[in-house]
C-alpha positions in Angstrom: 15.7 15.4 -1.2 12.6 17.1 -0.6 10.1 15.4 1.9 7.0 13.7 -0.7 3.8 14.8 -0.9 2.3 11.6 0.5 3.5 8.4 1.6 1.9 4.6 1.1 2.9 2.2 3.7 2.8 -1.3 2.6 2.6 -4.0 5.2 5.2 -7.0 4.4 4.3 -8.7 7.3 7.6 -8.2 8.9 7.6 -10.0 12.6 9.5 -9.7 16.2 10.7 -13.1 17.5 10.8 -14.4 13.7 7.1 -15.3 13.8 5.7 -16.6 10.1 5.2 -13.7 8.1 1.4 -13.6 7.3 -0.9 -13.2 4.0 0.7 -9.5 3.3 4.2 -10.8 2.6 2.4 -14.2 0.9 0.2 -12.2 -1.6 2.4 -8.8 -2.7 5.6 -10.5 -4.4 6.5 -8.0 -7.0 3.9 -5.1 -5.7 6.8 -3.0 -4.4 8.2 -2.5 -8.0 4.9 -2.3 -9.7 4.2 0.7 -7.4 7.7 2.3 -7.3 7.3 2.2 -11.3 4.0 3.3 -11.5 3.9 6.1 -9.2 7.0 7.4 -11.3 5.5 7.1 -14.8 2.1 9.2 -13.4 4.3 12.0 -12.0 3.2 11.3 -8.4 5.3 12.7 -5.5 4.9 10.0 -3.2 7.5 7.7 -1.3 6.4 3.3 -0.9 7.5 2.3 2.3 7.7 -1.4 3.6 6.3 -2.2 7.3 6.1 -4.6 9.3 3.3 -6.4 10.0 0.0 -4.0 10.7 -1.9 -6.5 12.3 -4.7 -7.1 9.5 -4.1 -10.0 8.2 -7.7 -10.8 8.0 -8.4 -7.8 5.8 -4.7 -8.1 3.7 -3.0 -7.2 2.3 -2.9 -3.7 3.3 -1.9 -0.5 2.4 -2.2 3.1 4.0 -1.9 5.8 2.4 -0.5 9.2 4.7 -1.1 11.8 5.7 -4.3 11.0 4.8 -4.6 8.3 6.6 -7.0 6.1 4.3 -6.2 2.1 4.6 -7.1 -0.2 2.3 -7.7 -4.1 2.1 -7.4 -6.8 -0.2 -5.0 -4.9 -2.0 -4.0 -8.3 -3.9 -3.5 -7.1 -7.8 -2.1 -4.5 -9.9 -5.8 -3.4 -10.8 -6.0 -2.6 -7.1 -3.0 -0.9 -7.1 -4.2 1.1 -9.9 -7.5 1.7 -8.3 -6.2 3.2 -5.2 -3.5 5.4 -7.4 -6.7 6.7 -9.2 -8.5 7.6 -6.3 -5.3 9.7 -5.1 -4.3 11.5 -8.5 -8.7 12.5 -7.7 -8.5 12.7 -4.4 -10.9 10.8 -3.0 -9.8 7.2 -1.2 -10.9 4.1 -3.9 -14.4 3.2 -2.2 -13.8 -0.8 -3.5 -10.8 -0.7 -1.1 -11.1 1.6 1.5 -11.8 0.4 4.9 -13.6 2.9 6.7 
């Protein structure tokens, strides 16, 4: 396997010293798939990978996308999903999204 163009972290919220998992995990059932299937039907070389927990709950749920290093927030929807796979197919990081 050849290593991806890019790669999109996606926190789940995954905790040390089982700790509640926090609003990522709560508000992305499903997201994983939706991503994994969408990426593939746009011809996009880029691997989903779960995290733990990336300590921004307040701004969740979160993405980042590498090796650009663009994070986004309130990435709660497929439409945000889709917005942020927009903004990489133009390469430019979704404004609505981004945290800067």
């Amino acid at each position: 396997m050849a290593i991806p163009e890019k790669q999109i972290l996606v926190c789940q919220s995954f905790r040390a010293g089982g700790d509640p998992k926090g609003v990522c995990f709560k508000q992305t059932d499903g997201f994983l798939q939706y991503m994994e299937e969408e990426i593939l039907a746009r011809g996009l070389d880029i691997l989903i990978t779960a995290t733990g927990c990336m300590k921004l709950c307040e701004k969740g749920p979160i993405m980042v996308v590498q090796p650009d290093n663009w994070w986004f927030g309130g990435v709660d929807s497929e439409e945000a999903i889709d917005a942020i796979l927009d903004g990489i197919e133009a390469g430019e990081p979704c404004a609505e999204y981004h945290l800067a």
